[in-house]
C-alpha positions in Angstrom: 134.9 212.7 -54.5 138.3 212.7 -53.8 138.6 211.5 -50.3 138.3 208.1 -48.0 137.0 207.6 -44.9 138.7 205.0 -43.1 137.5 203.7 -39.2 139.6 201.8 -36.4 141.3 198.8 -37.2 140.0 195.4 -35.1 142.8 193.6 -37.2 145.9 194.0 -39.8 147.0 190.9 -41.4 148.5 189.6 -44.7 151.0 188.6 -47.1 151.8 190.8 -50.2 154.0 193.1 -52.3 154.7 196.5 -52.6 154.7 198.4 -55.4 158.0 198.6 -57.0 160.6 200.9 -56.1 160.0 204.6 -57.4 163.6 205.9 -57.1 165.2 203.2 -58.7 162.2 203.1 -61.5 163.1 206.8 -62.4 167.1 205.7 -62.4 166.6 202.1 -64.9 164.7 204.4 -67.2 166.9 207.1 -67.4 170.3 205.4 -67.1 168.6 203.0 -70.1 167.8 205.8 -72.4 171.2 207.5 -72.1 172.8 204.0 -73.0 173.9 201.8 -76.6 171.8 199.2 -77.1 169.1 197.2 -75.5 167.8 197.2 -72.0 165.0 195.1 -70.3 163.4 197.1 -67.2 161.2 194.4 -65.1 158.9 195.1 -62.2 158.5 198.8 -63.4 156.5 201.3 -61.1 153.9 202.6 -63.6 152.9 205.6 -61.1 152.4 208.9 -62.2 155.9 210.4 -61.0 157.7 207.4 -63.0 155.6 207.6 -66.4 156.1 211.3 -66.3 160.2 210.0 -66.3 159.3 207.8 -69.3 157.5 210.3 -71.0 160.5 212.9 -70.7 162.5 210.2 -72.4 160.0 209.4 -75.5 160.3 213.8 -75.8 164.1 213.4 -76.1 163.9 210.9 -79.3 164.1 207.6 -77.2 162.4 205.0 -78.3 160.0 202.7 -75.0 158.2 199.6 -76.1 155.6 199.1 -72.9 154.6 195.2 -72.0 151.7 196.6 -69.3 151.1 193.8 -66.8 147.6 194.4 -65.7 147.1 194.9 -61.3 146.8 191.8 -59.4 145.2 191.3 -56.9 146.6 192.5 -53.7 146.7 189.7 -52.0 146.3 187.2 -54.6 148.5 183.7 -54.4 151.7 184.3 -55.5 151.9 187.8 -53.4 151.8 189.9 -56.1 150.0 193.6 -55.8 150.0 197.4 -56.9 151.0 198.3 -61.0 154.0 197.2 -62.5 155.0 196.4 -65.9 158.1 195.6 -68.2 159.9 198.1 -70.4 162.3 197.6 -73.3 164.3 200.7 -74.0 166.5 201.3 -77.3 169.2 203.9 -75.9 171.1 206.0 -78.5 174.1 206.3 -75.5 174.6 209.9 -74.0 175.0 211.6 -76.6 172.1 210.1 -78.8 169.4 212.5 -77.5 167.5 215.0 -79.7 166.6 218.4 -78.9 162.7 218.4 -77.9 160.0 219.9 -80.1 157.9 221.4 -76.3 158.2 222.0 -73.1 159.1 219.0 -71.0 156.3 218.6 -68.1 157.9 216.5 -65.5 154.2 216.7 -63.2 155.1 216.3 -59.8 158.3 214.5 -59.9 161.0 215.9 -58.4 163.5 213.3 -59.0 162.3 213.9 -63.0 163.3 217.6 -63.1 166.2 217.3 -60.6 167.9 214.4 -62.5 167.2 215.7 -66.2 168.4 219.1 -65.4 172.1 217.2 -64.8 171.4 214.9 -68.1 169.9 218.0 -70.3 173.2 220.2 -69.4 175.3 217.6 -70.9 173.2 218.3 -73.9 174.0 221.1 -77.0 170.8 221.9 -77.3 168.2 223.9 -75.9 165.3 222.4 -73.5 163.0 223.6 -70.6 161.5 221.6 -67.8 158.5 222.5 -65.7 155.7 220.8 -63.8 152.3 220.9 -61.9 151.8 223.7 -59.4 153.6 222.1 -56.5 156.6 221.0 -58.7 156.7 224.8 -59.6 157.6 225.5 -55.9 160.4 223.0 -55.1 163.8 224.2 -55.2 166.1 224.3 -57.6 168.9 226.6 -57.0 170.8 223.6 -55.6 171.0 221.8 -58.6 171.7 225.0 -60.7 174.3 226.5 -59.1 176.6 223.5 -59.1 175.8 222.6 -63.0 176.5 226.5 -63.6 180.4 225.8 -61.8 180.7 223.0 -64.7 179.8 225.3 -67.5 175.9 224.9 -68.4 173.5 227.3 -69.7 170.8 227.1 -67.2 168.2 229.8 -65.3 165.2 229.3 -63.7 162.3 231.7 -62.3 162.7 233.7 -59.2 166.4 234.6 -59.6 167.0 230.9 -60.4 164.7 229.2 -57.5 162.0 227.6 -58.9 161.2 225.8 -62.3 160.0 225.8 -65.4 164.0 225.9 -65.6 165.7 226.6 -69.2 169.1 224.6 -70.6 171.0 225.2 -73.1 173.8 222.7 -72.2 177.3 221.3 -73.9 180.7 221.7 -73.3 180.8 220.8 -69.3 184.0 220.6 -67.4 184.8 218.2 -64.3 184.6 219.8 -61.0 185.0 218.8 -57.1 181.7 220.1 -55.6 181.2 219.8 -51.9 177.1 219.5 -51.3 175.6 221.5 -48.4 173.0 219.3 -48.1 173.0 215.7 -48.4 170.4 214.9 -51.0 170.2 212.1 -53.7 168.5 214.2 -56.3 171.1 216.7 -56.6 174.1 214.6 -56.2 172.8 212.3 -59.5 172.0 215.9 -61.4 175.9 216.3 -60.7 177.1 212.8 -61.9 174.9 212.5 -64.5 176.2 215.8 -66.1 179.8 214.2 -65.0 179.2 211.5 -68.1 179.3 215.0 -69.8 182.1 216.6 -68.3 185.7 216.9 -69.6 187.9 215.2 -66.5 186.8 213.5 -62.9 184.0 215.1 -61.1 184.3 214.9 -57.6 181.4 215.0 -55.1 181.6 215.3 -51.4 178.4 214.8 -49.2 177.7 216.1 -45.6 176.1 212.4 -44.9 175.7 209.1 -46.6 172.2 210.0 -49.2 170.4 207.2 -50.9 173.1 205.6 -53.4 170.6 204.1 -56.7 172.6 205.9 -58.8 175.9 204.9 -58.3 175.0 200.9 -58.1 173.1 201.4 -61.4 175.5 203.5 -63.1 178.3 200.7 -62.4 176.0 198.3 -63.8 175.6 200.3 -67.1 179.6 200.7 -67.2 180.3 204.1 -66.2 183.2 204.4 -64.2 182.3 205.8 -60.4 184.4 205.4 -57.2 183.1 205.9 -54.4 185.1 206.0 -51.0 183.3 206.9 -47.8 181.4 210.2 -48.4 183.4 211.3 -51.9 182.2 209.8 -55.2 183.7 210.5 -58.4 182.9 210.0 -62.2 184.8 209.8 -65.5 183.4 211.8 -68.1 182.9 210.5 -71.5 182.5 206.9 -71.0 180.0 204.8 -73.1 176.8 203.1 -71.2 175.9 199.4 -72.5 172.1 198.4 -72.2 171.2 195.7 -69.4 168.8 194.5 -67.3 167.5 195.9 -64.2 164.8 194.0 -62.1 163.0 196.9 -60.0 162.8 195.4 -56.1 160.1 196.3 -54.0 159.5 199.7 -52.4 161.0 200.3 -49.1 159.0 203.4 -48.6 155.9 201.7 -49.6 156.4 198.8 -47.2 156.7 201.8 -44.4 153.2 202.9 -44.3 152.4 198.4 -43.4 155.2 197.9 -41.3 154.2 200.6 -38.7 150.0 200.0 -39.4 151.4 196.6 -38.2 153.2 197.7 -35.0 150.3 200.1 -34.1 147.6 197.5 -34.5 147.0 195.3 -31.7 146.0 192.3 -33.7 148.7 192.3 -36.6 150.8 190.1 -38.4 152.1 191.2 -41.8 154.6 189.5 -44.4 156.1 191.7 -46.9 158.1 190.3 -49.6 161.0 191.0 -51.9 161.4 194.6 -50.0 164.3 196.7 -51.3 166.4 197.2 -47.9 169.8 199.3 -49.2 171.2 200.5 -46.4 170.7 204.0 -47.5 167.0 203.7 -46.9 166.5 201.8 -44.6 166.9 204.3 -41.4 162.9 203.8 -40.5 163.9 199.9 -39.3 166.7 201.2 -37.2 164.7 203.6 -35.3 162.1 201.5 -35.0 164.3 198.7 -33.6 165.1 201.3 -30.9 161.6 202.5 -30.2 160.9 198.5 -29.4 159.6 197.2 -32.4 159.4 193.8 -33.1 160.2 193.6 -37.0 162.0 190.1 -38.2 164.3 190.8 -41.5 164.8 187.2 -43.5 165.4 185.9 -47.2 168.1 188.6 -47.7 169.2 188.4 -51.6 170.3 190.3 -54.1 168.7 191.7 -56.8 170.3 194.0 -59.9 172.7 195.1 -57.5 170.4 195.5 -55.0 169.7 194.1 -51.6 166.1 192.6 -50.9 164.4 190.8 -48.6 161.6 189.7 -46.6 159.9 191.6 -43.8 157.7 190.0 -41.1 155.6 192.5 -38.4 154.1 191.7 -35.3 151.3 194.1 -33.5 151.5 194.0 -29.5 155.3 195.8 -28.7 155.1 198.4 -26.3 157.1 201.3 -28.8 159.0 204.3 -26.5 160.2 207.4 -27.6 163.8 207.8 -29.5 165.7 210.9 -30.4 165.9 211.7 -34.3 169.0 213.8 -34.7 170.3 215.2 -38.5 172.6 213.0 -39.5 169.9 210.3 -39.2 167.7 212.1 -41.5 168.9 210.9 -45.0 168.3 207.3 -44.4 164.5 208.1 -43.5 163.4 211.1 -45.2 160.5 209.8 -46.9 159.5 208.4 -44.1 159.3 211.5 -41.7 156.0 211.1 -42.3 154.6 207.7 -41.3 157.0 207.5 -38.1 155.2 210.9 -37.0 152.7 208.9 -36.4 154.3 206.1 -34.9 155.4 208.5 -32.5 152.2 209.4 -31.6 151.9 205.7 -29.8 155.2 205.9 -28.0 155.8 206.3 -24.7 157.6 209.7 -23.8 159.0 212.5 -25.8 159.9 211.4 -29.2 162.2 214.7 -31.1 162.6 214.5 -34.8 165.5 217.6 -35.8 167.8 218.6 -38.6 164.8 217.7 -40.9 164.5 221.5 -42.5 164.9 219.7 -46.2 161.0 218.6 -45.5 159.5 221.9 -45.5 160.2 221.7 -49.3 158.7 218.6 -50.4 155.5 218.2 -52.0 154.3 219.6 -48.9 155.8 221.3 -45.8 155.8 218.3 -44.3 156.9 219.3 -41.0 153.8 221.6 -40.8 151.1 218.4 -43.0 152.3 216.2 -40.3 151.7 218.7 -37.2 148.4 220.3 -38.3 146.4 217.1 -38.8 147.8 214.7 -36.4 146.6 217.7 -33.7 143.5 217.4 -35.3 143.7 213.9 -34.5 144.5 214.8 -31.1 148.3 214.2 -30.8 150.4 216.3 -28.6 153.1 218.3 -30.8 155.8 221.2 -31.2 156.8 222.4 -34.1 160.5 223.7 -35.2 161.9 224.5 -37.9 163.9 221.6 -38.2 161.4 219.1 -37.1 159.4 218.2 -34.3 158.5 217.2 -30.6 155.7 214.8 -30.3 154.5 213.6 -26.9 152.8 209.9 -26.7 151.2 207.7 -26.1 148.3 209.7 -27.2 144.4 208.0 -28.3 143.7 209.3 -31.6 140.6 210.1 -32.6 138.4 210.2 -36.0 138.4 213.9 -37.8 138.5 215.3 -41.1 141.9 216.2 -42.4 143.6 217.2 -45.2 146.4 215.3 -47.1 147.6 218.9 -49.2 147.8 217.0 -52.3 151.2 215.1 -50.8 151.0 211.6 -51.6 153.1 210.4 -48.3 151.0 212.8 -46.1 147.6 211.1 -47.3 149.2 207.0 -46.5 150.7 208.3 -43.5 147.5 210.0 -42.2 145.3 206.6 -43.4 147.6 204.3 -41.0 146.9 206.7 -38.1 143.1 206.7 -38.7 143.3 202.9 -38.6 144.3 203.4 -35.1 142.3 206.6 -34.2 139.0 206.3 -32.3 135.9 206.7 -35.1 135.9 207.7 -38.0 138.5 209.6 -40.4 137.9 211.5 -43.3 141.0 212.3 -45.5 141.1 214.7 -48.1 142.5 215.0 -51.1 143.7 211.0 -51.6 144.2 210.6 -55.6 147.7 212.3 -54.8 148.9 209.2 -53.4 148.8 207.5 -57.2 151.5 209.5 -57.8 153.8 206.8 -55.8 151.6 204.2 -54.9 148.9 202.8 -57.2 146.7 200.2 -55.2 147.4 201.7 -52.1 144.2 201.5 -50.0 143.0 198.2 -52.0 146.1 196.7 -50.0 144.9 198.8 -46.6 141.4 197.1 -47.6 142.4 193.4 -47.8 144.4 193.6 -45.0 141.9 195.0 -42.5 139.3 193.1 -43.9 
């Protein structure tokens, strides 16, 4: 059956790794494939959002060798835990792609049909992308209308809304595009169809998104400035093969870094934890709620920051004030801080979080229903929430709406709810994070 039932938690303790970093597993694979030569992606996510990237690729005439490195145990010596593997990707550069024989399924990924709608536009030939039931309800208007100003064949269904989505792309010019809403996806759709473009294209964001794409573009020699909230590309320049060494999973490490501040009898170690700056908004508000969360070993890795992450149970957490132009740095974790909320002290408001009712879920709504299930204290807005704490959870059954972040965010707060917790729908959560509740296993063990 496809559920769990998880109880209290007498203790939460460990040392390990999470699974590698999704977003930046989608980006070495793409970025590789559009680029001459030879590139060596290590510590690659094989989850299903990422191998439905990979797949994509293989349909559009690149060629994947796959060295699969088999699970390890969780908690094994060495710290090693959840699926990764190494790819070696032959690119053809951006232009080398070949028109594909089907329809692209990009499953549930919306980084895979939001990215390759940018790359596919760049493209003379014609192409269509779709996905799984919930895929066919995200938006896509935001990405069309701004590849439509450079000059690209594209429509969707529902008056351009929602995929499959159809391309018939070539002959793109440059353009300075100001973005309503910050959001990663669509700002790499634009600069990826910028490598296309004739000129500079220009984008200006409303707040600082997660920035993947312009570190790993540099490092594949496309020229990008960036200068506060404006990035620009040059169209027409060649990508070179390299090597990208995937860190760890910030958002993955999210679910154990709160499961240990909630837990009375906790002390976790994380390792080689991706901390860019850009997605790392979850430590700051937790630093304000009280938490005690020590951040050591910093490094760098493939143009990325990483480090170590050591959690403590015991704090007393109080309630913060989430306001909008906090949300981009800790939009995936909107869910798992819902429910450190729930075990703060006072009123804890989360706004200017509408882009969530568009996820895989409504999140806002996931979040609300079940923790009240759970018997949290909670109004709803449009734009986020109120949630009143400290409030003693308790053991019910509750659904996870096939949202992969919903279901881990929901098994932390059973681990601290009274009884016992039954969570439906949990084989969504391999969609990001193979191994997950192995890892939740050992370390409550």
């Amino acid at each position: 059956m496809d559920r769990i039932e998880l109880s209290k938690a007498k203790s939460f303790k460990g040392k390990f790794s999470p699974t590698p970093d999704k977003s930046i597993s989608h980006r070495a694979v793409i970025f590789s494939s559009l680029s001459k030569g030879e590139s060596i992606i290590r510590n690659f996510l094989r989850a299903e959002d990422t191998i439905s990237t990979m797949n994509a690729m293989k349909m559009l005439g690149i060629e994947i060798q796959e060295n699969l490195i088999p699970p390890f145990p969780p908690l094994a010596k060495g710290g090693k835990g959840g699926f990764s593997g190494e790819l070696v990707i032959n690119g053809n550069g951006i232009y080398g792609l070949k028109e594909p024989f089907n329809v692209i399924d990009c499953g549930n990924s919306g980084t895979t049909i939001r990215m390759l709608s940018g790359v596919l536009s760049g493209n003379p030939f014609f192409s269509v992308l779709t996905g799984d039931e919930s895929l066919r309800t995200r938006p896509m208007g935001r990405v069309i209308t701004p590849l439509r100003q450079m000059g690209a064949g594209i429509m969707a269904r529902g008056e351009d809304r929602y995929p499959p989505v159809a391309i018939k792309g070539g002959g793109l010019n440059a353009i300075r595009y100001t973005m309503p809403v910050a959001s990663a996806q669509v700002k790499s759709a634009i600069l990826l169809a910028g490598l296309y473009a004739d000129g500079e294209t220009e984008i200006i964001e409303p707040a600082k998104s997660r920035d993947h794409t312009e570190r790993m573009l540099s490092s594949f020699g496309a020229e990008i400035n960036v200068d506060g909230l404006s990035v620009r590309i040059k169209g027409g320049t060649e990508l070179k093969g390299t090597g990208v060494h995937v860190p760890g999973d910030f958002s993955s490490a999210a679910f154990f870094i709160i499961g240990a501040l909630l837990i009375k009898d906790s002390d976790i170690t994380i390792e080689g934890v991706g901390i860019n700056p850009t997605r790392t908004g979850l430590i700051s508000a937790l630093k304000e709620m009280g938490a005690d969360i020590e951040i050591y070993n910093i490094r760098n890795l493939s143009g990325e920051p990483v480090a170590d992450i050591h959690c403590k149970g015991g704090a007393e957490l109080n309630a913060i004030n989430i306001t909008k132009e906090k949300i981009p740095a800790l939009i995936d974790e909107f869910p798992i801080l819902c429910v450190a909320a729930t075990q703060a002290e006072g009123l804890t408001t989360i706004r200017g979080a509408e882009e969530l009712r568009v996820k895989e879920s409504d999140r806002i709504k996931s979040m609300a229903t079940e923790l009240r299930k759970m018997g949290a204290e909670i109004e709803e807005f449009d734009d986020g929430l109120s949630i009143m704490g400290k409030r003693r959870l308790k053991g019910a059954f509750i659904e996870s709406y096939r949202d992969h972040r919903v279901a881990m965010s929901l098994s932390i707060a059973a681990l601290v709810a009274d009884g016992t917790t039954t969570i439906n729908g949990i084989s969504s959560v391999n969609i990001s994070f193979p191994g997950f509740f192995e890892i939740l296993r050992r370390l409550t063990k």
